[in-house]
C-alpha positions in Angstrom: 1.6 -17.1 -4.0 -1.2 -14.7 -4.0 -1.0 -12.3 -1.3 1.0 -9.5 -0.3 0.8 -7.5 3.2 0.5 -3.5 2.9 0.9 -1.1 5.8 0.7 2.6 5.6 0.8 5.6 8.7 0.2 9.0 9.0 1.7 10.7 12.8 3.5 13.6 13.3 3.7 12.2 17.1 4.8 8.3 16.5 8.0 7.0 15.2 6.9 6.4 11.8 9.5 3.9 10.9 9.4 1.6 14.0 5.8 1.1 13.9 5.8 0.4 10.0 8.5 -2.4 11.1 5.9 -3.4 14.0 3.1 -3.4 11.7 5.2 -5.3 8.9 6.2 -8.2 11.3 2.4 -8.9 12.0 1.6 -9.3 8.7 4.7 -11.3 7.8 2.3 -14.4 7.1 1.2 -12.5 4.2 4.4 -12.8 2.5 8.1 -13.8 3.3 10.1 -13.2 0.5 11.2 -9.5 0.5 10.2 -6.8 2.7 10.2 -2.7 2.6 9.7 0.6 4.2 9.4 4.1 2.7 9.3 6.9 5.3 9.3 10.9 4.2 9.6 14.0 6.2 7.5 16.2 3.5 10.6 17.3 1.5 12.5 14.0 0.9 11.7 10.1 0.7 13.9 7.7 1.5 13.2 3.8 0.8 14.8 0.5 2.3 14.1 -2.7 0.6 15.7 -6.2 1.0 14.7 -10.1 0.0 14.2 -12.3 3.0 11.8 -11.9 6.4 10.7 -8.3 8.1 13.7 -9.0 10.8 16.4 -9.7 8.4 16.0 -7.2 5.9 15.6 -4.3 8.9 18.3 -6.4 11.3 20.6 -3.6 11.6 18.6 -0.3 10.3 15.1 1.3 9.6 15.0 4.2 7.2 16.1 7.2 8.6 14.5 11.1 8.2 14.5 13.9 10.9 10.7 14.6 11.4 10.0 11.1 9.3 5.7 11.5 10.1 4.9 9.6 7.1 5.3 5.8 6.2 4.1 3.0 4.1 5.7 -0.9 3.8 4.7 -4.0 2.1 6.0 -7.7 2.5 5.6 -9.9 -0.6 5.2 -13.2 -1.9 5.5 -13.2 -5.9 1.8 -12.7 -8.3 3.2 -10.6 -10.9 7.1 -10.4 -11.8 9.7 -12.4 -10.7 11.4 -13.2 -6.9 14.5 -10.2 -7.3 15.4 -7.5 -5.2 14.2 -4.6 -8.3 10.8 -6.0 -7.8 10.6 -5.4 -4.3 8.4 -2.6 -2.9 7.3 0.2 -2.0 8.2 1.5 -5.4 9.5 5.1 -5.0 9.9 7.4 -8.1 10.2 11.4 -8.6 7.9 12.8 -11.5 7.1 16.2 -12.3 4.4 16.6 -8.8 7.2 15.4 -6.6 8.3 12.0 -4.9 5.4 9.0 -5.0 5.9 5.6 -2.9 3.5 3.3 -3.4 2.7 -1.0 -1.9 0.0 -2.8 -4.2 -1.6 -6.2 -2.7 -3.6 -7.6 -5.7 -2.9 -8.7 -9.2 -3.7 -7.0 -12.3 -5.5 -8.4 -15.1 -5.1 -5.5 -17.6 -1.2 -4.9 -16.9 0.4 -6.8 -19.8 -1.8 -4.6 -22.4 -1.1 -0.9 -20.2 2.2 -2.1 -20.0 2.9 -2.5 -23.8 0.7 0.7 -24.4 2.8 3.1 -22.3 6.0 1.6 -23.5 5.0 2.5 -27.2 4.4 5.4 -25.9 7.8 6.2 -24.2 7.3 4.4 -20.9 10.3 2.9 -19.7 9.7 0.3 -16.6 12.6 -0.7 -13.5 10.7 -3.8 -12.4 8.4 -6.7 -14.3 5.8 -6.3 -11.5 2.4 -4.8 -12.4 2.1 -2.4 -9.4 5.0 -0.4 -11.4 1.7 0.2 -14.0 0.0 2.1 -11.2 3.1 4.4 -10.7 2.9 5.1 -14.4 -0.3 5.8 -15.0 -0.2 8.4 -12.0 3.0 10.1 -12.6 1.5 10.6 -16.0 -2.0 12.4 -15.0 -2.2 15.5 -16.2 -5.1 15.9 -13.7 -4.9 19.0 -10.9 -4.6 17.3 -8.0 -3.3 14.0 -6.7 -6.7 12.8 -5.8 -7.6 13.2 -9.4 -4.3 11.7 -10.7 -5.1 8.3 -8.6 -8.6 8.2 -9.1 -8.3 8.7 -13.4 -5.4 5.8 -13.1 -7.7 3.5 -11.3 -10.3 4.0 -13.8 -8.0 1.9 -15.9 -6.7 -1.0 -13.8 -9.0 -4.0 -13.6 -8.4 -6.9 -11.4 -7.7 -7.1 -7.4 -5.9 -4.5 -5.4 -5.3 -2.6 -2.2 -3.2 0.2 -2.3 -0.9 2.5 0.0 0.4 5.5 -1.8 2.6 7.9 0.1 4.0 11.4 -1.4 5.3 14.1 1.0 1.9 15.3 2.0 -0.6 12.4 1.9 -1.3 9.3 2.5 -3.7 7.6 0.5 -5.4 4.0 1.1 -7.4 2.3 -1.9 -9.6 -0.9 -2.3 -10.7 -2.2 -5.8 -14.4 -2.4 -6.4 -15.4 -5.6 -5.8 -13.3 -5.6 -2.3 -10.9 -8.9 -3.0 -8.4 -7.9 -0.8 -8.6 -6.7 2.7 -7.9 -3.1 4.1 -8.7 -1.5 7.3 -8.7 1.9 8.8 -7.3 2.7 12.8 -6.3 5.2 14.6 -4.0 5.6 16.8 -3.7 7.2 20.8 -1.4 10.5 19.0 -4.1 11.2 17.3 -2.3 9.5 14.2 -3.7 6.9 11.6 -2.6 3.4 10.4 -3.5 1.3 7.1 -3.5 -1.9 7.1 -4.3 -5.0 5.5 -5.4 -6.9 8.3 -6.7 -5.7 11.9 -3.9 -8.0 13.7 -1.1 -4.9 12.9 -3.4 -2.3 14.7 -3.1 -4.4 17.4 0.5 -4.3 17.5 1.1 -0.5 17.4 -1.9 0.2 20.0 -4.2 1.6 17.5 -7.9 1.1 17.6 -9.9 -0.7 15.0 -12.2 2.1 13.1 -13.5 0.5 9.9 -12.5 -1.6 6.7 -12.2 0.6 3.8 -15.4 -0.2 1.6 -14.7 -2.0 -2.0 -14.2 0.9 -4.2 -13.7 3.7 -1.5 -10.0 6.1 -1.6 -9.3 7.5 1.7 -6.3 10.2 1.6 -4.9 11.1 5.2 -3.1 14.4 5.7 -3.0 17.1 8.9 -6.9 18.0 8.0 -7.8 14.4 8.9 -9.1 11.8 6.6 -11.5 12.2 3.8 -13.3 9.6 1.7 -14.4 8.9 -2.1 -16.2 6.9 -4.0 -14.8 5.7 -7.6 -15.6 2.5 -9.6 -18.8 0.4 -10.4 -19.7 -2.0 -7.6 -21.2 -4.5 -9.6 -20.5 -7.1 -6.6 -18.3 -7.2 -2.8 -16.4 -10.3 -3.5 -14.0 -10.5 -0.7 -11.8 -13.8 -1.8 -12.7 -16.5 0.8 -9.0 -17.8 0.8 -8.4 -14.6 3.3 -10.7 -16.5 6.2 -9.5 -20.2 5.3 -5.7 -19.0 4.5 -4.1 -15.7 4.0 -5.2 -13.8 7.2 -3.9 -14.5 10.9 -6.5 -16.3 12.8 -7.1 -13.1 15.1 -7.5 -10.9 12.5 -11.3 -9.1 12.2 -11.9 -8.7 8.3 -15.4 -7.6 7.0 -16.9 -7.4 11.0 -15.9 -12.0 11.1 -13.5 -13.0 13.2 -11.2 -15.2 11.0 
């Protein structure tokens, strides 16, 4: 129970929502106790969430927007927080910048202490998980921009994560400093770009392989294309070797190794 499959796209030509579901179901392995997809049509979010596999949760509707061009979903299996529908993800939550959705793969070391900091401060929290920390700690920047927002919270997390982070605008990919989970960059025919934590979901919505995202690298996506930066200390790559003997699908490409 240490894994979790993230999947995040950015197309203004694709339908957002069918390829999340696509991109979901081949990375089920990664965890098949809830599943969920957040789709926005840059004014509103909407998010559907359910316990149980990609096809039973989504058996009888995907989230629905008119011009949807945004997406990010997440499958689980249970680090932090208990197995219950209010700790499923993609979180969603409104704060003073707008909507956020967000789907963590990682476990926090630091959460317990944030957590009990912000909630002396006022904090109040939906779900036990720690990825709700991360939502926190960015709807409380007081930084300009969003980019600055995510970055300053990441300053203060410790531990392993990957990150997809959706508002109305943006999509924003993000991989922990010492790289302990896996996340990769494609693009796809439309001119569109995927997320993913493993290379087998490009695969199943036709997009082509560009690069991993490098341990402690934040890539945000939007109609100007994608740009990159650089935040932590890499004291050392440590991708967790349980990801070639275990976690990942066996024709997945992680780190340039075919598992």
């Amino acid at each position: 129970h240490d894994e979790c499959g993230v999947f995040g796209i950015y197309s203004r030509q694709d339908n957002v929502a069918k390829h999340t579901y696509w991109g979901l179901y081949a990375l089920q392995h990664r965890g098949q106790e809830s599943a969920g997809i957040a789709v926005t049509d840059g004014s509103w979010m909407d998010v559907s969430r359910g316990m149980g596999l990609v096809n039973e949760v989504f058996r009888h509707q995907l989230p629905d927007l008119p011009g949807q061009y945004i997406a990010i979903g997440h499958v689980r299996y249970s680090t932090t927080g208990s197995s219950a529908l209010m700790n499923t993800q993609p979180l969603k939550v409104k704060y003073s910048g707008g909507h956020i959705s967000l789907a963590h793969n990682g476990n926090l070391t630091n959460a317990g202490r944030l957590r009990n900091q912000m909630e002396e401060e006022g904090s109040i929290f939906q779900t036990s998980i720690d990825s709700e920390v991360i939502v926190n700690l960015i709807a409380r920047s007081r930084k300009a921009t969003l980019e600055e927002k995510v970055m300053e919270s990441l300053s203060k997390i410790e531990g392993a994560y990957c990150l997809v982070v959706m508002t109305e605008e943006k999509l924003i990919g993000v991989r922990d400093p010492n790289g302990l989970r896996p996340l990769c960059i494609g693009k796809l025919g439309s001119g569109g770009y995927v997320i993913s934590s493993e290379s087998c979901a490009l695969d199943t919505v036709d997009a082509e392989f560009i690069r991993d995202i490098e341990p402690g690298e934040m890539v945000v996506i939007d109609d100007k294309g994608i740009e990159s930066y650089s935040f932590g200390e890499k004291n050392c790559e440590a991708l967790c070797i349980f990801e070639y003997i275990y976690f990942a699908r066996p024709d997945s490409v992680l780190e340039g190794i075919n598992v």
